[in-house]
C-alpha positions in Angstrom: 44.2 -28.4 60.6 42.3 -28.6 64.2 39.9 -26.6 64.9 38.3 -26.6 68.6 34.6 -25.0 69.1 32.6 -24.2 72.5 28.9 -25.1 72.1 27.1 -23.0 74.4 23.3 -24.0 75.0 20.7 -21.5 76.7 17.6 -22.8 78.7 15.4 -20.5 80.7 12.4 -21.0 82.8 10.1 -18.4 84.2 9.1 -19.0 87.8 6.5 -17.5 90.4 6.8 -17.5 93.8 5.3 -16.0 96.5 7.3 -14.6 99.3 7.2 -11.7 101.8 10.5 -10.1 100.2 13.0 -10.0 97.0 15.8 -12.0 99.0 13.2 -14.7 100.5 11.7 -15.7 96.9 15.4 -15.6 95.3 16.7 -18.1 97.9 13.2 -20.2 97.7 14.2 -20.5 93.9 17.4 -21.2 94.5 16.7 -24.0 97.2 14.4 -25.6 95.0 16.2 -25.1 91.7 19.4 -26.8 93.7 17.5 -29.5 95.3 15.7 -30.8 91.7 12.6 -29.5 92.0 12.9 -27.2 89.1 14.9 -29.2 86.4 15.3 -27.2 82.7 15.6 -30.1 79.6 15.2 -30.1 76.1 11.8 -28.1 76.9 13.6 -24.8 77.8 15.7 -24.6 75.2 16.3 -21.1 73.8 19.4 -21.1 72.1 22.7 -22.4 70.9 25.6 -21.1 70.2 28.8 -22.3 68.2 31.4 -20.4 68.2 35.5 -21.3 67.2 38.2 -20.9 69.8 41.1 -22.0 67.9 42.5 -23.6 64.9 46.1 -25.0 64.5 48.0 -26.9 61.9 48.3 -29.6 64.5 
C-alpha cells in the first residue's frame, strides 16, 4: 500500500504596534513580517497536524 499524509504545522506570534488606524498597524505588520523582521521558529510553535490524503495499492 501507499499511503500519502499532509503535515500541517501552526506558529503564531502576538504583536503590538502602535499606529493611528486599523489599516496603518496591519500593513506595518505586514511590512515587517515580509521584510524579516518578525521571523516565527521552533519558538512559536502551536500545533501539528497529520492528517491522510490517500492510500493506494500502488
Amino acid at each position: 500500500m501507499k499511503y500519502t499524509f499532509e503535515i500541517i504545522e501552526t506558529l503564531s506570534e502576538i504583536v503590538t504596534v502602535n499606529a493611528s488606524c486599523e489599516d496603518e498597524a496591519y500593513m506595518d505588520v505586514k511590512r515587517r513580517y515580509q521584510d524579516e523582521e518578525i521571523v516565527l521558529d521552533y519558538k512559536n510553535h502551536i500545533d501539528t497536524e497529520i492528517k491522510m490524503l490517500e492510500k493506494s495499492k500502488k
